[in-house]
C-alpha angles and dihedrals in degrees: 000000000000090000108040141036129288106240127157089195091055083075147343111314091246090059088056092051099053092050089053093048088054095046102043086048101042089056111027111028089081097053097069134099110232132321100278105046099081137212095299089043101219153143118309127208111256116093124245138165126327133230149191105286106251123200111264084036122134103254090201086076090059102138090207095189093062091044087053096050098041089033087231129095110260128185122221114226124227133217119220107251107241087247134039120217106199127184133200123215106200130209103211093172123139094237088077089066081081125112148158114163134021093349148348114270089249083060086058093040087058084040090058090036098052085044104057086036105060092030086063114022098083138082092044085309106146128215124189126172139219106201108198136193127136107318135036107336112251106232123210103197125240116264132143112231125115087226086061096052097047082055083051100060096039089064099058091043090068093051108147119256129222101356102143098227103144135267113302120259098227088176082063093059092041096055092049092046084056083061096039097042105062099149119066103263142126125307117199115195109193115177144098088262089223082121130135106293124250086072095114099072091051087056090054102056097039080058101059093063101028137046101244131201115201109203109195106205101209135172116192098243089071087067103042136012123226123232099249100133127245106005127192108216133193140196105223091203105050102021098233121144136203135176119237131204107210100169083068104096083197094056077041092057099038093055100046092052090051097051087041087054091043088055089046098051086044101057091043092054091056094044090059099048093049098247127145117240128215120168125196121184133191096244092057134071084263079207096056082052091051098045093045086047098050088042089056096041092051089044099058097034083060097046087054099052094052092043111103105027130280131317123295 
């Protein structure tokens, strides 16, 4: 897959998953550390040893009993639990069925999917998805077979297309997924993220508990318009259609700076709430992104535990 596009429609459903399992498994199995740390490798949820705080360090670990007895913050270390539960959050919008370039944005949503999915669903590790649009969020339950996450993907892979039925509410999922997701364990968020809005304080609070992974699902033409004349655009999810003028440098520049505001709230956004943050886009080798994504995760999350000396 390194070296064509990613397209569902180019074969049966079951011939584009075992490419991507393949794929997903040839590049990024090895970078991993361990069976149990995920693809987002993390902190798990048994308590271990604490140690001096550090800059850089997550003050949500403070262990505040032993700061107060040594008079110095101290943060409290964490084991990685024997098995991963990992849950999806799907974007099943019909502004996904978009794109310009490789591939449309639904063929990356399977690709994530498929990603998370077959990094972390092995050894007794469990996935379960919450596929949202406009209305109630459809859940797929939490199991760990192989045979269970193939149905899953498959799923989203027949998603229906064009349908108008509005911009998903991704709160909704969210809200459902703090219900769903009881255990510590990885959240993976795949979607466009032009979704209803509200959406950020669910983050938040999923975050709090869960290591989240937000996956932003791009295509080139939402940052920058071409100068192609007069263009009839429209919005996939609500139906709605509008003329542009491109060869207008002024409708150019406009756009651009929206979209370029829209990226920037939205990264913010994530920084704030503590979530990771991975964009494909239909232009890129989606696989290169998620390898040099997982390298540097793993990277800094090593440089941090080693910061500050050794355990107390």
């Amino acid at each position: 897959m390194t070296d064509r596009p990613l397209q569902v429609a180019d074969g049966s459903t079951r011939e584009v998953l075992r490419r991507l399992e393949l794929d997903v498994t040839r590049r990024l199995d090895g970078l991993l550390h361990g069976d149990h740390r995920g693809l987002v490798p993390g902190h798990g949820t048994e308590l271990g040893e604490t140690r001096r705080y550090a800059p850089g360090d997550d003050v949500r670990r403070i262990d505040w009993n032993v700061t107060a007895r040594l008079s110095e913050a101290h943060i409290r270390q964490t084991i990685a639990e024997r098995e991963l539960q990992t849950w999806l959050l799907v974007d099943r919008s019909s502004r996904l069925d978009f794109g310009t370039a490789r591939c449309e944005k639904r063929d990356l949503v399977l690709a994530a999917a498929a990603a998370v999915g077959f990094l972390t669903s092995r050894d007794g590790n469990q996935i379960g998805a919450v596929l949202a649009g406009r209305g109630e969020p459809e859940i797929v339950p939490a199991r760990g077979s192989r045979k269970h996450l193939l149905r899953m993907l498959h799923q989203i892979a027949d998603s229906p297309r064009g349908d108008n039925s509005g911009v998903t509410e991704l709160g909704q999922g969210l809200a459902r997924l703090s219900h769903l997701a009881r255990r510590r364990g990885l959240i993976a968020v795949i979607s466009d993220f032009m979704v209803a809005p509200g959406w950020q304080e669910a983050i938040t609070v999923a975050a709090r508990r869960h290591d989240v992974l937000a996956i932003q699902i791009t295509d080139p033409r939402e940052y920058e318009l071409p100068n192609v004349g007069l263009v009839l655009v429209r919005d996939p999810a609500t139906g709605q259609e509008r003329e542009l003028q491109t060869n207008k440098a002024s409708v150019r520049q406009a756009f651009a700076q929206a979209a370029a505001k829209r990226q920037t709230a939205l990264e913010e956004g994530l920084r704030r709430a503590h979530v990771d943050h991975l964009e494909l886009s239909t232009d890129r080798e989606w696989l290169d992104d998620m390898v040099g994504f997982v390298t540097g995760r793993s990277s800094r999350l090593q440089a941090g535990s080693t910061r500050g000396g050794g355990a107390r």
